[in-house]
VEXMARMAR-588626 format. One record per residue: residue in three letters; x, y, z of N, C-alpha, C in turn. Coordinates in pm, whole numbers, plus 32768, in hexadecimal, padded with zeros to 4 digits. Layout:
N
ALAXYZXYZXYZ;...
***
This chain:
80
UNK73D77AB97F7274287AD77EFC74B57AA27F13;UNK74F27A4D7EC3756A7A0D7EB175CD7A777E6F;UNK76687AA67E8E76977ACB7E7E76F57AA07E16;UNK77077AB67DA277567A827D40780F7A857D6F;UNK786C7A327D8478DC7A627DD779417A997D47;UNK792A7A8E7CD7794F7ADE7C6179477B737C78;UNK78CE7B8E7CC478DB7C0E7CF179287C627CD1;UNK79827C4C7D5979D37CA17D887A3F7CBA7D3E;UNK7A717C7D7CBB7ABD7C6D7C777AC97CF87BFB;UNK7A257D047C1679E97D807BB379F57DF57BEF;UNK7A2D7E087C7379F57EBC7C987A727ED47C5F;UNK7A227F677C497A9E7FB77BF87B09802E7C72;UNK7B7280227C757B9D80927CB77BB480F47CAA;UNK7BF981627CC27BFE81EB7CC97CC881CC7CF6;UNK7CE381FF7C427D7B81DC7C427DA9827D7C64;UNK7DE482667D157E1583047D527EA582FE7D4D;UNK7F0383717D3E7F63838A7D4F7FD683887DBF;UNK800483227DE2805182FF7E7680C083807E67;UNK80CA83AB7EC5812F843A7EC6814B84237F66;UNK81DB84707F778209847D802D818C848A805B;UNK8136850B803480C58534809C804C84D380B9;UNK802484B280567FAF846580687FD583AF80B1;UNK8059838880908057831980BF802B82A7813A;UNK8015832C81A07FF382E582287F5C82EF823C;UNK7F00832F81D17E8B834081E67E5282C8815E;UNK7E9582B6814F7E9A823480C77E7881AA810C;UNK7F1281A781487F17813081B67EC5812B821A;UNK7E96816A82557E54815082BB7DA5815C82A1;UNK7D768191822F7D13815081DF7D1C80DA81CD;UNK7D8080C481827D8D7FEE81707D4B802880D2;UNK7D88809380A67D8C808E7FE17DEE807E7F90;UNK7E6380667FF17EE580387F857ECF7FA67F56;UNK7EE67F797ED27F197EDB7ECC7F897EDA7E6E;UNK7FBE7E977E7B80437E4C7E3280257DD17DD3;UNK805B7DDE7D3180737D6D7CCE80B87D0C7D08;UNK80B77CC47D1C81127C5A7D36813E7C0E7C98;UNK81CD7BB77C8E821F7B617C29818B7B087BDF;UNK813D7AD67C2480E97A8A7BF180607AB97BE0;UNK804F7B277BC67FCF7B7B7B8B7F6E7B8C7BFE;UNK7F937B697C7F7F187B8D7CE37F437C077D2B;UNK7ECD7C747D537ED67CB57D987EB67CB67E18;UNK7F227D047E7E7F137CE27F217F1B7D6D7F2A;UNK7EA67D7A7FBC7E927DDF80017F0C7DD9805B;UNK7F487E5C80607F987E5880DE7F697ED1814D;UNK7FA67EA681B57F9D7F0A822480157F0C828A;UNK801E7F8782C080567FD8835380AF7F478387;UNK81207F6E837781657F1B840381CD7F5E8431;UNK81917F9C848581DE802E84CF81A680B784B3;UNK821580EE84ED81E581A984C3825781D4845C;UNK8260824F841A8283824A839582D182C983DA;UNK837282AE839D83DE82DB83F9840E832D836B;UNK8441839583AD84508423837484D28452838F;UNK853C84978338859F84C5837285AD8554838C;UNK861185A783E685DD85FE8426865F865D83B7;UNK86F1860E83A48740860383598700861482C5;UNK871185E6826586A585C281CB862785A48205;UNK85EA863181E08577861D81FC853385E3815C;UNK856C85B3811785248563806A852884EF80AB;UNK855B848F8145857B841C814084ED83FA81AF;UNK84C3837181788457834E81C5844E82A58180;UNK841782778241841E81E3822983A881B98270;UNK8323817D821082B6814C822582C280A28241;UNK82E3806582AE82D07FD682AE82497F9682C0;UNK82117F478252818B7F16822781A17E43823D;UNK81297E04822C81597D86821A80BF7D7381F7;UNK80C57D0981A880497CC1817680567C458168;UNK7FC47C07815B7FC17B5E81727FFB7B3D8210;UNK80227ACA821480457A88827E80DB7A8E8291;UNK81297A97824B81E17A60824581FE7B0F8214;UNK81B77B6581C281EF7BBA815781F97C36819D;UNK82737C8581BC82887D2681CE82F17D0F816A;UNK83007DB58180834D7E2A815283447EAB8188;UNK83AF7F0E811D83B97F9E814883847FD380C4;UNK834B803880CB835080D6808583A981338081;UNK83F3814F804B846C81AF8060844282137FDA;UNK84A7828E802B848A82E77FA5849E82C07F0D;UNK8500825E7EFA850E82227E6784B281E47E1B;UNK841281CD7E6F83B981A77E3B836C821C7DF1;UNK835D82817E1D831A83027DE8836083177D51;UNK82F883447D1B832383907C8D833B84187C97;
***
């Protein structure tokens, strides 16, 4: 049986709520992705451990990177 590569284009996901708590069990599943400027979506993941202040405890910084060239941070200003 030949695999159609349209496929994968069709599964449907399960749109979850990114919040402080759940974020590191998100990431380290490998279920976050990011829109990108030109309509494709990228999986990102973990680059590092996700640093917490002891000071503001509302402040938290998730550093992620995807593709080959692409990171970033998560900071609390991403949360709703």
């Amino acid at each position: 049986m030949r695999l159609d590569p349209t496929y994968y284009r069709h599964v449907t996901y399960h749109v979850v709520e990114i919040t402080k708590q759940n974020i590191d069990a998100l990431l380290d599943a490998g279920l976050v992705e990011v829109h990108m400027k030109n309509g494709n979506w990228w999986k990102i993941r973990r680059n590092g451990q996700t640093k917490r202040w002891k000071r503001d405890t509302n402040r938290i910084k998730v550093p992620f990177k995807m593709g080959l060239y692409g990171y970033g941070a998560i900071t609390e200003t991403d949360f709703v």
